[in-house]
NURO-564944 format. One record per residue (C-alpha): x, y, z; residue number from 1. Coordinates in Angstrom, 2 decimals, padded with zeros to 5 digits. Example, Ala and Ser with C-alpha at 12.3 -4.5 7.8 and 13.67 -1.06 7.14 Angstrom:
2
        x        y        z  seq
   012.30  -004.50   007.80    1
   013.67  -001.06   007.14    2
REM end
This chain:
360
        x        y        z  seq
   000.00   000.00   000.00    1
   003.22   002.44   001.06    2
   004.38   001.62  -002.54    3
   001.49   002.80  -004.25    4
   000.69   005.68  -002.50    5
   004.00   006.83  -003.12    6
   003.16   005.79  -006.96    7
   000.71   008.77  -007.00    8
   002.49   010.80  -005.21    9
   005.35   010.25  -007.70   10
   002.52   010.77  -010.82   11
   001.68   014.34  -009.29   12
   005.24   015.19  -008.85   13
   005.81   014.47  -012.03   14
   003.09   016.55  -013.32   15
   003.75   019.23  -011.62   16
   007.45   019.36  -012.46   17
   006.65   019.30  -016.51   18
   004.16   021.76  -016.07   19
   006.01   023.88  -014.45   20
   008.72   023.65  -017.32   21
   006.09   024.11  -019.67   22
   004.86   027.62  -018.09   23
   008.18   028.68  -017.73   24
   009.86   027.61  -020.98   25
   006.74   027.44  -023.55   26
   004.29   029.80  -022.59   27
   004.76   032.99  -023.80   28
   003.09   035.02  -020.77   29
   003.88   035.51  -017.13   30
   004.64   031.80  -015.01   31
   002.65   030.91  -011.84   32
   004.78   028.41  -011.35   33
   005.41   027.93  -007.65   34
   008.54   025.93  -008.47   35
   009.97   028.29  -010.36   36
   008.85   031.38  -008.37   37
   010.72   029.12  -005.49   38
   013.49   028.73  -007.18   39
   013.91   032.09  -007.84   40
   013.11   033.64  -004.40   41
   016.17   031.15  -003.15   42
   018.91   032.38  -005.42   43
   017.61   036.11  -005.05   44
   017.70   035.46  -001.45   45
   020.92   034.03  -001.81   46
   022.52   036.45  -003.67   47
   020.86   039.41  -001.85   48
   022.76   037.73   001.04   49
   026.53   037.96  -000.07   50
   025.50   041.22  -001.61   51
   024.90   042.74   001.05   52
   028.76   041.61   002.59   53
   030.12   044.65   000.39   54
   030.13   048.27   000.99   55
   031.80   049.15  -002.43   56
   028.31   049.15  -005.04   57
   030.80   048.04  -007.72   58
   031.50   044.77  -005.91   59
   027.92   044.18  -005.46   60
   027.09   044.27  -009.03   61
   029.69   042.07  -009.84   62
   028.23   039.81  -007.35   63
   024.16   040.37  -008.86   64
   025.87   039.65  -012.48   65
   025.80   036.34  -011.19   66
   022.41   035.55  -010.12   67
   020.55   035.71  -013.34   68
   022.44   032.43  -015.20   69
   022.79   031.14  -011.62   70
   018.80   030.86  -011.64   71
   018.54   029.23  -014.92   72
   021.24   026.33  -013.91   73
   019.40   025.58  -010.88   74
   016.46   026.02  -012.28   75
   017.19   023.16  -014.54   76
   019.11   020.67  -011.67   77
   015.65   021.57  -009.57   78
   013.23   020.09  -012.03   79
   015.88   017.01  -013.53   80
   015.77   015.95  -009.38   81
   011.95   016.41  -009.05   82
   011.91   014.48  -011.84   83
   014.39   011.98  -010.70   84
   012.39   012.08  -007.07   85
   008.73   011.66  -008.74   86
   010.33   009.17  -011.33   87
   011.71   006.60  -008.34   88
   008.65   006.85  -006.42   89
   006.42   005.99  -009.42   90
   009.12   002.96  -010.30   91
   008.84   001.72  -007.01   92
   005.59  -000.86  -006.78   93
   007.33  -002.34  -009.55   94
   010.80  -002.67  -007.30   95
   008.80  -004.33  -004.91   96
   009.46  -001.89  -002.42   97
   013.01  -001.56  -003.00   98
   013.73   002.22  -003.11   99
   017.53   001.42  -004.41  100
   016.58  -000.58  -007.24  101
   013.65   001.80  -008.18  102
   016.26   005.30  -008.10  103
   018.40   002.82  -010.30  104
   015.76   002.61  -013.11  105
   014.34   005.98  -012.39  106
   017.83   007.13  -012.95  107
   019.04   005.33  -015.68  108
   015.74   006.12  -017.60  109
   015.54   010.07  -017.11  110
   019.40   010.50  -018.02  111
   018.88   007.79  -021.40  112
   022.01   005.80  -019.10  113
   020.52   002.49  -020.16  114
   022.10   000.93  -017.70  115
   019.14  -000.62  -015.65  116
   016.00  -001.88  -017.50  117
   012.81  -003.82  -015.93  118
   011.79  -006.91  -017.33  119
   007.86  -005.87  -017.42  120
   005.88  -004.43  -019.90  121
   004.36  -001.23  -017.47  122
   007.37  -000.28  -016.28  123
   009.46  -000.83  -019.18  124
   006.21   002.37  -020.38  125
   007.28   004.01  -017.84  126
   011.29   004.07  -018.93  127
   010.67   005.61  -021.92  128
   008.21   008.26  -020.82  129
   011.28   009.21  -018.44  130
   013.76   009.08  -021.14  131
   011.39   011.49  -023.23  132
   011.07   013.81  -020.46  133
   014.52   014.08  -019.58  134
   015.84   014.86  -023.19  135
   012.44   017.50  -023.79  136
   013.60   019.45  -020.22  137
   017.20   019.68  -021.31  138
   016.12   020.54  -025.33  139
   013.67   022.92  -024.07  140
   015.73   024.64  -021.24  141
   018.85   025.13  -024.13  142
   016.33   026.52  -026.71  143
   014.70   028.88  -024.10  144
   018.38   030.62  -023.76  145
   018.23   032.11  -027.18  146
   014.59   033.41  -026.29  147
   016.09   034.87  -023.23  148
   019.71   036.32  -024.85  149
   017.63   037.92  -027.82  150
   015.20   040.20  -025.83  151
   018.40   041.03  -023.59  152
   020.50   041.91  -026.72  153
   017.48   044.17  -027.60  154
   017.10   045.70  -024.40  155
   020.75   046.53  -024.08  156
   021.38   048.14  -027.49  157
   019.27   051.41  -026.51  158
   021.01   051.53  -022.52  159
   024.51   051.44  -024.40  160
   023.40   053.77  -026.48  161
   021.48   056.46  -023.48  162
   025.17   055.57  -021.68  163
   026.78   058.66  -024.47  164
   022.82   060.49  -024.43  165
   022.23   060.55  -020.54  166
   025.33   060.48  -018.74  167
   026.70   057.63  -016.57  168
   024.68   056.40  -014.78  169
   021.90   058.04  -016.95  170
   019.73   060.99  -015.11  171
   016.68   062.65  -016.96  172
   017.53   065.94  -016.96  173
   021.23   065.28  -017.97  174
   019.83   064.05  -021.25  175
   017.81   067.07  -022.06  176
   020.79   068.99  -020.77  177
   023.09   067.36  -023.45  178
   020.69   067.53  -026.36  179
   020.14   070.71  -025.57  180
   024.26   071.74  -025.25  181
   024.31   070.53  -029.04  182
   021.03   072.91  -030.09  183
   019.66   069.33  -031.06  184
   015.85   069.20  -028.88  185
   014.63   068.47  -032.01  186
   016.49   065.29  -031.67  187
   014.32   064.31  -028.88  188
   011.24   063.42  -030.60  189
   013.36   060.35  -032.51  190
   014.69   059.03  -028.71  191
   011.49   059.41  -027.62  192
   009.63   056.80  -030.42  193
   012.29   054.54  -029.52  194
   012.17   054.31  -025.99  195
   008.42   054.06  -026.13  196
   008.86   050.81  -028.64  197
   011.26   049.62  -026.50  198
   008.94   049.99  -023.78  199
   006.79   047.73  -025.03  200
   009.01   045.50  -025.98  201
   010.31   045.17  -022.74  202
   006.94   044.49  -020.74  203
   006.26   041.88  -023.09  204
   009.45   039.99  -022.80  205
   010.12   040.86  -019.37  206
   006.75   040.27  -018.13  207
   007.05   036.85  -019.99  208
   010.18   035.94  -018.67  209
   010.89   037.23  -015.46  210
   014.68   035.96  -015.27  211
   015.27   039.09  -017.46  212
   014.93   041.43  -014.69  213
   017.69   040.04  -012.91  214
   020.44   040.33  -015.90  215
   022.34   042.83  -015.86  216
   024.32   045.34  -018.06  217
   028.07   044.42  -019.04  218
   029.38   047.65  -017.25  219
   028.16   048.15  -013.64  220
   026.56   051.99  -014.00  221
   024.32   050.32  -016.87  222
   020.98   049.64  -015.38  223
   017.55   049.16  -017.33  224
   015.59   050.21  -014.80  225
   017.63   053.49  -014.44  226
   017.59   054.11  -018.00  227
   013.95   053.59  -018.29  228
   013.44   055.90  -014.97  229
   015.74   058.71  -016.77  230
   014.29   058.96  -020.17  231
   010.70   058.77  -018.79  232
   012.41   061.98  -016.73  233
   013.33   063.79  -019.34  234
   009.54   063.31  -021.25  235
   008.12   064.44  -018.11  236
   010.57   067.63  -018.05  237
   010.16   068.16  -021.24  238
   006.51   068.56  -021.27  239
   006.93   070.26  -018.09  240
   009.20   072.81  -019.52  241
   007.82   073.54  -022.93  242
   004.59   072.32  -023.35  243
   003.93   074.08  -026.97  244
   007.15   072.99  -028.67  245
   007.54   069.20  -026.55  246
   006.92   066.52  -029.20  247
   003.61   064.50  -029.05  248
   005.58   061.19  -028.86  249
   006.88   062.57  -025.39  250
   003.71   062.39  -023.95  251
   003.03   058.79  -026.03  252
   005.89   057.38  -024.41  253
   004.83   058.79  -020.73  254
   001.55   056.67  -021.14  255
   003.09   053.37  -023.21  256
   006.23   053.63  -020.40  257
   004.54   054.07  -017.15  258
   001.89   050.97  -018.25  259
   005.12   049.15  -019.10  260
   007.02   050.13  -015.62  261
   003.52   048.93  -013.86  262
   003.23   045.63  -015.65  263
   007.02   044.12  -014.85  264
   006.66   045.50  -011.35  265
   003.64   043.60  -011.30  266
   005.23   040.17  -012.12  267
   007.70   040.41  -008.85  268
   005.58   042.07  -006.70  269
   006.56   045.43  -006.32  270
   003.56   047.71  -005.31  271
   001.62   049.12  -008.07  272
   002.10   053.53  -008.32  273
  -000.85   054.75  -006.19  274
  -003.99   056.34  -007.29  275
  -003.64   060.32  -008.68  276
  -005.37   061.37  -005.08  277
  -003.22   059.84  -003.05  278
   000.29   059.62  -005.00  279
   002.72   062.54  -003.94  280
   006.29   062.73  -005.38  281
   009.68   061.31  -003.46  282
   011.30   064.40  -005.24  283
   011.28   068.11  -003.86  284
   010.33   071.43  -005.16  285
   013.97   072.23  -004.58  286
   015.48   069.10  -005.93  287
   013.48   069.86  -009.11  288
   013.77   073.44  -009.87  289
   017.87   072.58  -009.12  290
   017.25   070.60  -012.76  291
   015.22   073.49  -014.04  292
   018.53   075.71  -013.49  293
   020.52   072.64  -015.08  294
   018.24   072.92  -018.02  295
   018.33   076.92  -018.34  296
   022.07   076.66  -018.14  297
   022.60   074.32  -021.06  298
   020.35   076.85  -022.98  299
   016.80   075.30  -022.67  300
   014.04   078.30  -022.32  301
   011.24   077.08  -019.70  302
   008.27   078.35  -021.99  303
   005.95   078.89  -018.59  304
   006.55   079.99  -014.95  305
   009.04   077.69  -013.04  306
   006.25   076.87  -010.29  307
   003.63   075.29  -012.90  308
   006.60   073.52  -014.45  309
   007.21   072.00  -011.14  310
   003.66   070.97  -010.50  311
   003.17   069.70  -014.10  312
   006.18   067.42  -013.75  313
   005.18   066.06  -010.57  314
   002.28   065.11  -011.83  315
   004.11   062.83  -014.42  316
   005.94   061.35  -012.37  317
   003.70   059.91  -009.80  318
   002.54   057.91  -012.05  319
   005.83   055.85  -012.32  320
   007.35   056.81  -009.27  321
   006.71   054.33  -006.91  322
   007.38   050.86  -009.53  323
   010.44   052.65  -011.10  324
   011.79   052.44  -007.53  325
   010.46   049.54  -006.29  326
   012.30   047.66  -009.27  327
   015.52   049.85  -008.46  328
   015.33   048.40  -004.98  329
   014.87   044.79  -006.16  330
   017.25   044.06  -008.56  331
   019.92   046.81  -006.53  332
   020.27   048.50  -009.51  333
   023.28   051.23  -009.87  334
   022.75   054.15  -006.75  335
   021.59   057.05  -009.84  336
   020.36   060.21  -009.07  337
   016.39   060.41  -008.80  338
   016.21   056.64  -008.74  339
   015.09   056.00  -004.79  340
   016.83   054.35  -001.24  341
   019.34   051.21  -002.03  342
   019.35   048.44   000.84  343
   022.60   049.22   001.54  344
   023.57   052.57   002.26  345
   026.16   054.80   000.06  346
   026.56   057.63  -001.98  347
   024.17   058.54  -004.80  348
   026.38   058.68  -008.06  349
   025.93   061.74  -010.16  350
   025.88   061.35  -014.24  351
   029.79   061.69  -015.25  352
   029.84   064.17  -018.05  353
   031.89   066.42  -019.59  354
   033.75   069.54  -018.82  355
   030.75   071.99  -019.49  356
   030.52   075.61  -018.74  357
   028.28   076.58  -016.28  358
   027.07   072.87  -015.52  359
   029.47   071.65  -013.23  360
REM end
């Protein structure tokens, strides 16, 4: 009777482990797997854990470059020994109770070893299901890496490219401080229809396939989440600033980014922005009429009075506020300007830039 209750418990396992690689691996939305989820609150925990051993924020990030191809390994030895567990416990009626014999077949089966085979026609089934599941979990775990390294790739190409636009790490009003340095605001409307399809690009991968969140850029001031915070900035200053000459695809990407910003903060759980009534901004009047005077210095004419540019932009900005930080605080993403409290305390780092007249 032991034996074949542990038989069904071994056919749920087993269920539940390909389903779980199904959601995660084949379906193209958000996973509610709670293996996976598991998996991945361990190694954040983990790594959140040594992290937090340094001081120096470059050390850290070297440490969180880590965590996002440590999750897909175990991710894959977690469900091959769920397997292997569920596998041996459905083998072992058929092992007349012998749990050895039955992790031998179970074993031999899942990894194609051949090297233990049962004489009877329903387990012999069994064996080759298990060989079958073993080889689609590995083929579908190596074929879900160039899902995962092409979205990343994409993502990447327009924070390497804000790294020259924005300063490093990037800060909204240092990139309409550049652009406007070079006479070039005009420029803005282009970086602003590509930021707002990369917005979307992101919530749908990201959203999808939540490991994304927790890769990170090759050089440790790069941070999505920063960029994303700093060119939504600069929309919102924009606007703020010049509201007759702003281009329409600033306020197109305020509305695409801040949905987009709300959706991935969704998937790990960071609280949602909070309703218009209630939302008030982490920034002060002071701390944003200081990038006012940045702005006016690089030449940039405020088109109306300073004090409804200040109200206008705050009310941009509570609407991705709250996420933008949350997912700064998650992933401990690079200490920028504007971006929110770290775990660990240190000093906020200012864009580097150079040599400019007036804006040091």
């Amino acid at each position: 009777m032991l034996s074949w209750v542990a038989f069904v418990l071994g056919v749920v396992g087993w269920i539940a482990t390909v389903s779980s690689v199904v959601e995660t691996t084949v379906v193209p939305r958000g996973t509610k797997s709670r293996i996976t989820a598991a998996v991945a609150s361990s190694v954040q925990s983990t790594f959140q854990y040594i992290a937090d051993r340094f001081q120096q924020w470059e050390r850290r990030d070297r440490v969180w470059a880590l965590s996002g191809p440590v999750f897909l390994m175990t991710l894959l030895v977690v469900w091959l020994v769920l397997l292997l567990a569920a596998l041996t416990l459905v083998m072992l009626p058929f092992a007349h109770g012998d749990l050895e014999e039955a992790f031998l077949v179970a074993g031999s089966s899942l990894l194609t070893l051949g090297v233990a085979i049962p004489n009877h026609v329903v387990p012999l089934g069994f064996v080759f299901i298990g060989a079958a599941t073993g080889l689609v979990v590995v083929a579908l775990q190596i074929a879900y890496l160039p899902t995962l390294y092409s979205a990343y790739n994409r993502r990447e190409v327009q924070v390497t490219i804000l790294d020259s636009l924005g300063g490093s790490p990037a800060w909204g009003p240092e990139i309409l401080a550049r652009f406007s340095l070079i006479g070039g605001l005009d420029g803005m409307d282009l970086l602003y229809v590509r930021w707002m399809e990369w917005a979307a690009d992101l919530s749908e991968s990201h959203a999808a396939y939540k490991s994304l969140i927790y890769f990170r850029s090759p050089k440790p001031t790069r941070s999505w989440v920063i960029a994303f915070l700093a060119v939504l900035d600069a929309a919102a200053l924009h606007l703020a600033a010049c509201p007759d000459t702003a281009p329409l695809s600033a306020r197109r990407l305020l509305r695409v980014g801040y949905r987009s910003m709300q959706d991935i903060a969704e998937a790990v759980g960071v609280p949602p922005a909070p309703s218009a009534d209630e939302a008030v901004s982490d920034l002060t009047d002071a701390d944003i009429r200081a990038a006012f005077a940045h702005l006016v210095a690089a030449g940039m004419v405020l088109e109306q009075p300073e004090d409804e540019a200040v109200a206008d932009f705050q009310g941009w900005r509570v609407n991705y506020e709250v996420p933008a930080y949350g997912l700064a605080e998650h992933i401990d993403a690079v200490p920028a300007m504007w971006s929110g409290r770290r775990r660990r305390r240190g000093a906020t780092l200012a864009p580097l830039r150079p040599e400019h007249a007036g804006l040091d």
